[in-house]
C-alpha positions as CSV (number, residue, x, y, z in Angstrom):
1,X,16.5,17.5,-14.8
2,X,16.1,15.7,-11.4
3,X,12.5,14.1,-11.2
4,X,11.2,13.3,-7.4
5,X,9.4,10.5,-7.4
6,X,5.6,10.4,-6.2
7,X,3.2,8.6,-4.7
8,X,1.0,5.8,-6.8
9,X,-1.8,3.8,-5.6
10,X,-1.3,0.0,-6.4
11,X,-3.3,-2.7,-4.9
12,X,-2.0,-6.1,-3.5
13,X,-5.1,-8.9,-3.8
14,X,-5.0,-11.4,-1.1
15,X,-7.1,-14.7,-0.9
16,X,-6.2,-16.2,2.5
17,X,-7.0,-14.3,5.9
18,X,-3.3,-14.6,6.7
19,X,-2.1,-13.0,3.8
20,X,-3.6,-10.0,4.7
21,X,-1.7,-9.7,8.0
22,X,1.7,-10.9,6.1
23,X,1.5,-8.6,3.7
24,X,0.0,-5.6,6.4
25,X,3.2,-6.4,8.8
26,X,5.6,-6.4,5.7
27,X,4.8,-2.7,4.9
28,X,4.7,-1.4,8.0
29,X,8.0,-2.8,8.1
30,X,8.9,-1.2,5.0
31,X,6.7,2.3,6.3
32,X,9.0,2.6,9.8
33,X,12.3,1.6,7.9
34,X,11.5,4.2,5.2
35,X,11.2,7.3,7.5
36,X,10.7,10.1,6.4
37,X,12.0,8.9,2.8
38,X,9.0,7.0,2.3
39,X,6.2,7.6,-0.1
40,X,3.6,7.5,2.5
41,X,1.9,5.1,4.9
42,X,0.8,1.7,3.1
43,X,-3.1,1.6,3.9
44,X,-5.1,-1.7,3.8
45,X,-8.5,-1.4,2.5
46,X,-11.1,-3.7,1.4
47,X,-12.0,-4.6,-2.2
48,X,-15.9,-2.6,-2.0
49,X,-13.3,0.3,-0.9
50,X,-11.0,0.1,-3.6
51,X,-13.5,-0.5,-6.1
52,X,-15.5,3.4,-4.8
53,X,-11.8,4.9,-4.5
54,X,-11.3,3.9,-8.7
55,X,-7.7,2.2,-7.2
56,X,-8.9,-0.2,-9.9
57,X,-10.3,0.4,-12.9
């Protein structure tokens, strides 16, 4: 049985401004090398955002 994986919401804290556009440019990277066998498109939000979206609990 051949199980296709899916897509799962994780969050990546940052603490420094910088971080945020390291770790943005990183998957982007990963996004545009991935193609069409990527899971989806890596999405930054906010922490007020991922607290009303339940991405953590």
């Amino acid at each position: 049985m051949t199980v296709l994986p899916q897509p799962l919401p994780f969050v990546m804290p940052f603490y420094q401004w910088w971080e945020a556009a390291f770790y943005g440019v990183g998957l982007k990277a990963y996004d545009l090398l991935a193609g069409m066998a990527g899971l989806g498109q890596a999405v930054l939000v906010d922490g007020f955002l991922a607290l009303a979206r339940r991405y953590i609990s």
